[in-house]
C-alpha positions as CSV (number, residue, x, y, z in Angstrom):
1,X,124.3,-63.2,30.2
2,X,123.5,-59.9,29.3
3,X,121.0,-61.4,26.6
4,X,119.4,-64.0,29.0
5,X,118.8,-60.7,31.4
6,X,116.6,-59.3,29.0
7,X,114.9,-62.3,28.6
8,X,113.7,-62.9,32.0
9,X,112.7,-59.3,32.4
10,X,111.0,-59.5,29.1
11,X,109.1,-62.6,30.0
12,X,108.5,-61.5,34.0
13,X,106.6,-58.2,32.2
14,X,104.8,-60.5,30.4
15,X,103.5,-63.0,32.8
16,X,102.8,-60.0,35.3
17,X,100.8,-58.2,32.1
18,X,98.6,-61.4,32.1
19,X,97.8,-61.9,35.6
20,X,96.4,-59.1,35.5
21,X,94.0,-59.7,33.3
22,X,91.9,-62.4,35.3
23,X,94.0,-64.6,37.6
24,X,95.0,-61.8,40.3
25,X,94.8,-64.3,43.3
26,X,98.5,-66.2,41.5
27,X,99.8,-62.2,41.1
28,X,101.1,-62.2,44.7
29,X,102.9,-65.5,44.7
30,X,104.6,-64.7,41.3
31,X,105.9,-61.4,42.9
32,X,107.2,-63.1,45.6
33,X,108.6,-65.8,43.6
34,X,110.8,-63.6,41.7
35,X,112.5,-62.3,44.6
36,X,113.6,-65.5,45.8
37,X,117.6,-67.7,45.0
38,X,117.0,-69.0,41.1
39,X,115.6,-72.6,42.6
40,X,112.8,-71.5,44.3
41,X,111.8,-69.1,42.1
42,X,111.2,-71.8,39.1
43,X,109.8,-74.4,41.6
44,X,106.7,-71.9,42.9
45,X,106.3,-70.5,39.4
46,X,106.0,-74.3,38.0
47,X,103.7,-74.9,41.1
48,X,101.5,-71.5,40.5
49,X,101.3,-72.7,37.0
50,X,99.8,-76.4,37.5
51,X,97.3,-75.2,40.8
52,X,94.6,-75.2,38.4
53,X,93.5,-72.0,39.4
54,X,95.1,-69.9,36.3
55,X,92.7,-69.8,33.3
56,X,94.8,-68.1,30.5
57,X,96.8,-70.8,29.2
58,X,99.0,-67.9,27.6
59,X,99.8,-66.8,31.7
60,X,100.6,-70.7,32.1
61,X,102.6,-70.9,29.3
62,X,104.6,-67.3,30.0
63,X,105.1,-68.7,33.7
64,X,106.3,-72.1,32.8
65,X,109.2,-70.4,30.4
66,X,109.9,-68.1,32.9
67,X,110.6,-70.7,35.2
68,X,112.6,-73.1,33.2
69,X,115.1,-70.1,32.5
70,X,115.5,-69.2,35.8
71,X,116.2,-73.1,36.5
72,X,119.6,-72.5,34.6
73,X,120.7,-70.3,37.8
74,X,119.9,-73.8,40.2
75,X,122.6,-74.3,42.2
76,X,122.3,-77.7,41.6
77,X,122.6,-79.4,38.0
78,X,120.9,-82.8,38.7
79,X,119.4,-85.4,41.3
80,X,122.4,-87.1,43.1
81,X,121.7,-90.5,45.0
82,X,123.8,-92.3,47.7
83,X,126.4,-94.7,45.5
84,X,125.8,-97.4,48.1
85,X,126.2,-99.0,51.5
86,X,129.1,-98.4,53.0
87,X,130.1,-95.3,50.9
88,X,128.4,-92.5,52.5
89,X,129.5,-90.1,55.3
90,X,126.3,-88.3,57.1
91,X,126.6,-85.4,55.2
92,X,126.5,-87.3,51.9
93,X,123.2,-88.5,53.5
94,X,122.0,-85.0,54.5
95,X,122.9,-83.9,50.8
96,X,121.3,-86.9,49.2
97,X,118.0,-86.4,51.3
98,X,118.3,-82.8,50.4
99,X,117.4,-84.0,46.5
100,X,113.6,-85.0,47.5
101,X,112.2,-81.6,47.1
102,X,113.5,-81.8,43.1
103,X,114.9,-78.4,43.3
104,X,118.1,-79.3,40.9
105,X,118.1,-77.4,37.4
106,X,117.4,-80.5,35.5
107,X,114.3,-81.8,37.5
108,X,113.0,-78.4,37.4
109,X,113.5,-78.2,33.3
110,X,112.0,-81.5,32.9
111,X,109.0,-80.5,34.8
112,X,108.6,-77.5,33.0
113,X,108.7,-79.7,29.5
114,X,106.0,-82.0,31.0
115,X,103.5,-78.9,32.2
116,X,103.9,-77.4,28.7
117,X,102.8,-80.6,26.7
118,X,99.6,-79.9,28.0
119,X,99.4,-76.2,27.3
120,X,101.6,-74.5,25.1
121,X,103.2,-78.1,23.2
122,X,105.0,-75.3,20.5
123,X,106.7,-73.6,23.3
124,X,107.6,-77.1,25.2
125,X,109.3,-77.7,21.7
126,X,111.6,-74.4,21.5
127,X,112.7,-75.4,25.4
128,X,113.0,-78.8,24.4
129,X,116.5,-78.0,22.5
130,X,117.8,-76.7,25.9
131,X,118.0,-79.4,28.1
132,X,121.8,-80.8,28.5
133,X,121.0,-84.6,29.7
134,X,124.7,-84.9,29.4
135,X,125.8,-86.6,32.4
136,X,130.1,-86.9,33.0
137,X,132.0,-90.0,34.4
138,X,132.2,-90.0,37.9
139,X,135.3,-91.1,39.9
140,X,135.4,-93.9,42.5
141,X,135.7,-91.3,45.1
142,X,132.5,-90.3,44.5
143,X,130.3,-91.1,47.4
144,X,126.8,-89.9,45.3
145,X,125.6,-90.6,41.9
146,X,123.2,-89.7,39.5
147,X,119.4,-89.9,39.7
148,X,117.5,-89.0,36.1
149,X,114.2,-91.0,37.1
150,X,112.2,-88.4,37.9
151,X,113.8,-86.7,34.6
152,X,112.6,-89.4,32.3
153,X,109.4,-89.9,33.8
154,X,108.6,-86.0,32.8
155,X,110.1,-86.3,29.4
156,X,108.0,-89.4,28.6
157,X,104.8,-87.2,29.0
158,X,106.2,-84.7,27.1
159,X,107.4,-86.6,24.3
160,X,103.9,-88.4,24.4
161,X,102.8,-85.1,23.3
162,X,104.8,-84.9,20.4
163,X,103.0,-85.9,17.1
164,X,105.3,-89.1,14.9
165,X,108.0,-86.8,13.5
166,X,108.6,-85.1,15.9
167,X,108.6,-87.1,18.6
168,X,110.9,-89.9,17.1
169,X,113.5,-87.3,16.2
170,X,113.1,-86.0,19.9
171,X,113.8,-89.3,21.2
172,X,116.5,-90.6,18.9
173,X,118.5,-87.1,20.5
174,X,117.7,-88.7,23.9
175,X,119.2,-92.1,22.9
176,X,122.4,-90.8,21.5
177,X,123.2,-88.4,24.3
178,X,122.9,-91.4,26.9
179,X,126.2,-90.9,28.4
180,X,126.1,-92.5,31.8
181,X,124.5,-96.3,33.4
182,X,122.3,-93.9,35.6
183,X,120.3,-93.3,31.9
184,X,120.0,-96.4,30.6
185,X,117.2,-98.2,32.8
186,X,115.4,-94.5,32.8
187,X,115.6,-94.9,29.3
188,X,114.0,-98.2,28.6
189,X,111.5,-97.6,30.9
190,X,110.3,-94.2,28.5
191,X,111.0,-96.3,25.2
192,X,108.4,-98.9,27.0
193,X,105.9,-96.1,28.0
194,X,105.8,-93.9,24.7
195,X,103.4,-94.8,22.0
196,X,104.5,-95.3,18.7
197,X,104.1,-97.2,15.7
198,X,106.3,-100.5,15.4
199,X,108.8,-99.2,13.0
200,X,109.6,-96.3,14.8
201,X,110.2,-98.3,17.5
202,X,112.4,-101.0,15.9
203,X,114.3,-98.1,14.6
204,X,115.0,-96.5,18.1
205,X,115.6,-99.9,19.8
206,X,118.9,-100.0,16.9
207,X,119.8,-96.8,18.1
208,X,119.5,-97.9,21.8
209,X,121.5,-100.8,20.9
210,X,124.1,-99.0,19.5
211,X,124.1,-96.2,22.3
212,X,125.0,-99.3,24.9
213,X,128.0,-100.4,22.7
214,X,129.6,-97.1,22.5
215,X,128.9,-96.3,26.5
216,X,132.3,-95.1,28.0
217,X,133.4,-96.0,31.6
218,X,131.7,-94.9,34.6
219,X,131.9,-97.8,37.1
220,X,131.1,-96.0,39.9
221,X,127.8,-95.4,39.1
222,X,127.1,-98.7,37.3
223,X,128.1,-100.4,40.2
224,X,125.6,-98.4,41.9
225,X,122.6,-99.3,39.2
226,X,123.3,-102.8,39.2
227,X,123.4,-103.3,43.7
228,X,119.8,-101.6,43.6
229,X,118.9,-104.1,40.8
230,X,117.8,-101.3,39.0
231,X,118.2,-102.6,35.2
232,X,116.8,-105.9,34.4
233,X,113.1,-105.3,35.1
234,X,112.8,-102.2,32.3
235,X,115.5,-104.2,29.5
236,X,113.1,-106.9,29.7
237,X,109.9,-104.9,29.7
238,X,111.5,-103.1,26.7
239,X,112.6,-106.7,24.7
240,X,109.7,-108.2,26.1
241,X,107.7,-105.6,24.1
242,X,109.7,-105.8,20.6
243,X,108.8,-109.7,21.0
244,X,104.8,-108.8,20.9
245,X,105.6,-106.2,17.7
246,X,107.0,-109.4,15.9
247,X,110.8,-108.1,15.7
248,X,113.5,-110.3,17.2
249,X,115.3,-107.7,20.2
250,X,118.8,-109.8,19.5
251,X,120.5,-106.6,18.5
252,X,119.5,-105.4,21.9
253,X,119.9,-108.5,23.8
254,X,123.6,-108.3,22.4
255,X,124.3,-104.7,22.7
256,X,123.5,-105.3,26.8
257,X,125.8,-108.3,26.6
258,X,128.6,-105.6,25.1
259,X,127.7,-103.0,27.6
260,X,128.1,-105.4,30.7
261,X,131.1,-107.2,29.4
262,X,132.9,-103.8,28.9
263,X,131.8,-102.6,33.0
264,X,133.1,-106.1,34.0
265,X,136.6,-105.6,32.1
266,X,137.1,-102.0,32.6
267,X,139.2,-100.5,35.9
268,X,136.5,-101.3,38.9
269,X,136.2,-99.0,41.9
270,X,138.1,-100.4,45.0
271,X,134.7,-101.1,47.4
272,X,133.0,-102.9,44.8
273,X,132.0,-106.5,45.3
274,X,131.3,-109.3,43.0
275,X,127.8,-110.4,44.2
276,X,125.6,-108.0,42.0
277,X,127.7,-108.9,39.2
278,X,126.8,-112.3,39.8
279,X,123.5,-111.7,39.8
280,X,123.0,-109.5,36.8
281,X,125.4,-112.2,34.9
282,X,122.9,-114.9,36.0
283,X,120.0,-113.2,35.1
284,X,121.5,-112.2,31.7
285,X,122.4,-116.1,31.1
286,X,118.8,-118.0,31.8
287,X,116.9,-115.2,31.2
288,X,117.4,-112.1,28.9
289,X,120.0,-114.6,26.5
290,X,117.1,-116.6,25.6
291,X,114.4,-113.9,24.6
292,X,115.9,-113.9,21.2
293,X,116.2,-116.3,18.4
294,X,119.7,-115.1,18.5
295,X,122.8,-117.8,18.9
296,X,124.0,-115.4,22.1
297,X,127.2,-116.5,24.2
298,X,126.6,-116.6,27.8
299,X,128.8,-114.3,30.0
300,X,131.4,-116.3,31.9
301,X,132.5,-114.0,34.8
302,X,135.1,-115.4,35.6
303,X,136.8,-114.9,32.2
304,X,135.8,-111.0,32.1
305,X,136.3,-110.0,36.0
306,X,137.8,-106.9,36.0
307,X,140.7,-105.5,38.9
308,X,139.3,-103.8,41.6
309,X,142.2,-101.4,41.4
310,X,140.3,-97.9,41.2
311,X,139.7,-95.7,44.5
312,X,137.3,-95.6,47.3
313,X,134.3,-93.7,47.8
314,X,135.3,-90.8,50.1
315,X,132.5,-90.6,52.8
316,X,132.2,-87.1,54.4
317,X,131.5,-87.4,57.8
318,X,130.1,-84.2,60.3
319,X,132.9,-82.8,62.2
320,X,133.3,-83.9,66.1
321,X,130.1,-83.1,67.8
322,X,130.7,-80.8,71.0
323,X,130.0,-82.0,74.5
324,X,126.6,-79.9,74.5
325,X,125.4,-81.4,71.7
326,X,126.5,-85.1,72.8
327,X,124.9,-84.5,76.7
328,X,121.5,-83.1,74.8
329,X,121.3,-86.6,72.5
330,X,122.0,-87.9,75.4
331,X,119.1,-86.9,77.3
332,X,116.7,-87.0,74.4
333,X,117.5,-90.5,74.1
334,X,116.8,-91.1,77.5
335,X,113.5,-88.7,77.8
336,X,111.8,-89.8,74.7
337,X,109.3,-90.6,74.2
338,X,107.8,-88.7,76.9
339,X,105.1,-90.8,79.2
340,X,103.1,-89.7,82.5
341,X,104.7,-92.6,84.0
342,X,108.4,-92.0,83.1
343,X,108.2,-87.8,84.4
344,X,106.2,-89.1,87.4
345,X,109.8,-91.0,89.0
346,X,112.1,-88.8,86.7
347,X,114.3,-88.7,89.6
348,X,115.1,-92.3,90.4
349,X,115.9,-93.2,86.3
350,X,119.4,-91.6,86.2
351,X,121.0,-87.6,85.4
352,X,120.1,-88.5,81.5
353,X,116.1,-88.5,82.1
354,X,114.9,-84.7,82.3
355,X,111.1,-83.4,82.5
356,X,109.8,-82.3,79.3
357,X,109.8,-78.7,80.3
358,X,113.8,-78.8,81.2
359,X,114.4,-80.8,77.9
360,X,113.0,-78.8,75.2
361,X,114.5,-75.5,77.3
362,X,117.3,-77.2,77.1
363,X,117.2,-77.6,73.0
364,X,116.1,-74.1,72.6
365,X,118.5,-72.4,74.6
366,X,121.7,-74.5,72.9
367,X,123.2,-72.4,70.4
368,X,125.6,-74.7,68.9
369,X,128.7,-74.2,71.3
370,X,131.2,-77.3,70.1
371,X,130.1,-77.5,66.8
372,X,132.5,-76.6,63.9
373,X,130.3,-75.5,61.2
374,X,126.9,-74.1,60.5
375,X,125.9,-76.8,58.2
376,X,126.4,-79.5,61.1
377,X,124.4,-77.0,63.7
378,X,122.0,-76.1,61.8
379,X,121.0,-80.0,61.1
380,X,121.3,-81.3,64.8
381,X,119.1,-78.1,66.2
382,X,116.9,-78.7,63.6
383,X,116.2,-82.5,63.8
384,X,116.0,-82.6,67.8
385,X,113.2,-79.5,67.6
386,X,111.6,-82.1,64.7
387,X,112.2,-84.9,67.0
388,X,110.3,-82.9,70.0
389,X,107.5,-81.4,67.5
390,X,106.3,-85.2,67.0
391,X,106.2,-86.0,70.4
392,X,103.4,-85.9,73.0
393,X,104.0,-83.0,74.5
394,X,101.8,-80.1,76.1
395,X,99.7,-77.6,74.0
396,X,102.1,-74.5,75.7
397,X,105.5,-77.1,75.3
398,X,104.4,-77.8,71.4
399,X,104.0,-74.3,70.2
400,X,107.0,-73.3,72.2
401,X,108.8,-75.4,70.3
402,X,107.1,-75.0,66.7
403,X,107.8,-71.3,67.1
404,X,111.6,-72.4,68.1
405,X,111.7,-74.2,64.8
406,X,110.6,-71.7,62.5
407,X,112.1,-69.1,64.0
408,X,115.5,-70.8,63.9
409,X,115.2,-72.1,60.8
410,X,114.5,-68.5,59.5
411,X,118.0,-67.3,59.9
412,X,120.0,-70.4,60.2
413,X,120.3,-70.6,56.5
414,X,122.4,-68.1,56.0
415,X,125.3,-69.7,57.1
416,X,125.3,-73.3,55.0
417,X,126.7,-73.3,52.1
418,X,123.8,-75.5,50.1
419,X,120.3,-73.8,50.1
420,X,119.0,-77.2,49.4
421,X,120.3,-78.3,52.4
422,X,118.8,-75.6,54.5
423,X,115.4,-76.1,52.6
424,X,115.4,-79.8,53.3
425,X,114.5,-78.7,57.2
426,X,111.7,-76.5,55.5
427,X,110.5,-79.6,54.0
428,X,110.6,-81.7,56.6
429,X,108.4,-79.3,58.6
430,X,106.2,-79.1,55.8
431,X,105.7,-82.9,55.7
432,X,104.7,-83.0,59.6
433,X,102.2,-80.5,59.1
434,X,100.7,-82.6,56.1
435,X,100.7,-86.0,57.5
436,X,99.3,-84.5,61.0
437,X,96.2,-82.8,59.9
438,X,94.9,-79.6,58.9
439,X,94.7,-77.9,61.9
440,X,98.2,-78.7,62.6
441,X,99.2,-77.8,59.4
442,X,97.5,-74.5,59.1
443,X,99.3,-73.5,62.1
444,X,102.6,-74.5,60.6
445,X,101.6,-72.5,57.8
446,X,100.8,-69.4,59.7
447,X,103.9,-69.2,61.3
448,X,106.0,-69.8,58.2
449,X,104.0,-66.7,56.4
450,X,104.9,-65.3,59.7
451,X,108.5,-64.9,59.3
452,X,111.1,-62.2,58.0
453,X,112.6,-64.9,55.6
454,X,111.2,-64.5,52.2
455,X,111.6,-68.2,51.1
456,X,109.7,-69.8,54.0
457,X,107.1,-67.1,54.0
458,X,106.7,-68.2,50.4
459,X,106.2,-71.6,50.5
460,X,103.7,-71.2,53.7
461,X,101.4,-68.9,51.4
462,X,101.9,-71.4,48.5
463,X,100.6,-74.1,50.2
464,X,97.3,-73.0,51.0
465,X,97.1,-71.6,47.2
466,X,98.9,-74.6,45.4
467,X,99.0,-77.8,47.4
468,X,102.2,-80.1,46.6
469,X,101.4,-82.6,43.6
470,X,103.3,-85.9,43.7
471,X,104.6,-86.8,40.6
472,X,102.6,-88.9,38.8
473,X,103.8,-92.6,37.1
């Protein structure tokens, strides 16, 4: 640790060295940066890095590294999805939603790979080594699972980069540490997209092949792959494209016959059901089977059907709302959405319907009396103020209550014990102001740069310097 402490400070000297030199105007936001929890530091030095506005490709470069190290310290380790209907409490769904803004350590990495192709492809390939795509079993109880799409999306442009040694070796690593179903339909999808001559290919889609066979257990997740239908479109683009090179794909066609039998035969998770089995067993029979000139045994389900005698997904429900909180949902449900016609007989439509002015005093003075954690609090304040920011409300009643939002939001993350989760109400806020315009969004800018909390302050300065990029197919 002591070593990897010395490194950043070594590479944070560096990086500041060079922005001196010519690209001042990123100088503030990289201070800033560095001040902030290990997650939102890398994510606004990766987003100072590809603005476009920095012209040494060295201060690119020295930023990108810096970033992906201080991604190690992320307090999450990878993108985590609902495992399925049924499964979920609503704080699974909080911390599932709380993924979107990529801020997990293996996103981050895998962004800083991608960047690095582009600009410093020697230095991409000394990170390169560092990135753990090791992914454990999960358990039935489980209610989320893995998410690596985003992960293999940046690693195909990056090993794109890569010139024919270099970037088959590279790959072949990513085959063999496939250790989970969440990987497999990523993968296909990057063996699809990469260039590269047809041997090299032929000699990765062994190794793919092989990779399926030797796939432990994880029916949790694979149950979870196969509901979304996630697998059969990018196995087929991948066999489909072996066909067109002139090599028969019946080493893969039987490897994915292996690797389902063995999910259908080993211990299933209890809340499983046998209709996506169904389907994947049917579309394996008259499809996939006979894309190879390859005598292939059809998969009789009924003969491999496996006992459903694992666990249940453990859903984790918020605690027991209080009374305030239930009386104010109440009353929002009742108020909203606010029309001249509805305040104009407020008083004959029931105790529930309030005037705008008594409902939004109401949210802002509620401070959470009932409610058993901060977590919980700190997302029903926070979605009824959203709720009210996207409603028709006066100019004085709509800043009151954007100014109530940020300001709460300012110190309510303290308390929660996932920054992610917190910053997932940052985002949110973010998103309004980008979808309403940009006069509403340079408010909502202002008055995050406004507050005392350094994170929001950062990201309301970063997005006038370095607009949010999508990610790219």
């Amino acid at each position: 640790m002591k070593v990897r402490g010395l490194l950043y400070a070594a590479l944070t000297a560096l990086a500041v060295a060079n922005l001196g030199t010519g690209d001042a105007a990123a100088q503030p936001f990289a201070d800033r940066a560095r001040a902030l929890p290990s997650q939102f530091k890398a994510d606004v030095l990766i987003r100072i890095a590809d603005s476009g506005k920095i012209r040494s490709r060295r201060t690119v470069s020295d930023l990108l590294e810096e970033a992906f190290y201080a991604a190690d310290g992320a307090e999450e380790r990878v993108t985590l999805d609902l495992a399925g209907t049924g499964r979920a409490g609503m704080r699974d769904y909080i911390r599932a939603r709380s993924f979107a803004a990529g801020l997990d350590r293996l996103t981050l990495q895998s962004r800083v790979l991608r960047l690095l192709a582009v600009v410093d492809l020697k230095k991409a390939r000394e990170l390169a080594g560092a990135l753990d795509l090791h992914l454990p079993a999960l358990k039935c109880e489980d209610p989320l699972v893995y998410n690596v799409d985003n992960v293999y999306k940046n690693l195909t442009v990056y090993a794109s980069a890569l010139p024919d040694v270099d970037r088959f070796t590279l790959i072949q690593r990513y085959i063999t540490t496939m250790t989970s179903p969440a990987q497999v339909d990523p993968m296909a999808q990057l063996l699809v997209s990469v260039v590269m001559p047809r041997d090299e290919r032929i000699l990765l889609a062994q190794s793919f092949a092989a990779e399926l066979g030797r796939m432990g257990d994880d029916d949790r997740t694979f149950t979870a792959t196969i509901e979304r239908d996630k697998l059969p479109a990018h196995i087929k683009d991948f066999i489909e494209q072996l066909r067109r090179q002139a090599y028969d794909p019946g080493a893969v066609v039987i490897a994915f016959r292996t690797y389902l039998v063995k999910r259908f035969t080993a211990r299933r998770c209890a809340d499983g059901f046998d209709a996506p089995d169904l389907r994947i067993v049917q579309w394996f029979n008259d499809d996939l089977r006979l894309m190879t000139t390859s005598e292939i045994k059809k998969i009789d389900y009924d003969e491999y059907r496996g006992r459903r005698s694992g666990a249940r997904a453990i859903a984790h429900e918020m605690d027991a709302s209080g009374a305030e909180y239930i009386t104010l949902t109440r009353e929002l449900s009742a108020s909203l959405p606010v029309r001249r016609e509805r305040v104009a007989v407020v008083n004959g439509l029931g105790p529930d319907v309030k005037t705008p002015e008594r409902l939004v005093g109401d949210v802002l003075v509620w401070q959470g009396r009932g409610e058993r954690s901060q977590a919980d609090f700190l997302y029903k304040k926070a979605t009824m103020l959203q709720r009210l920011l996207t409603e028709s409300l006066s100019p004085v009643l709509h800043e009151l209550v954007r100014g109530e939002l940020v300001t709460f939001l300012s110190y309510a993350w303290q308390g929660v014990d996932r920054q992610i989760e917190w910053f997932l109400q940052v985002n949110t806020l973010l998103d309004y102001g980008r979808r309403t315009g940009k006069a509403e969004l340079g408010k909502v800018l202002d008055a995050l740069q406004s507050t005392s909390n350094a994170i929001m302050s950062t990201y309301g300065g970063l997005e006038g310097y370095a607009p949010l990029r999508l990610l790219k197919e």
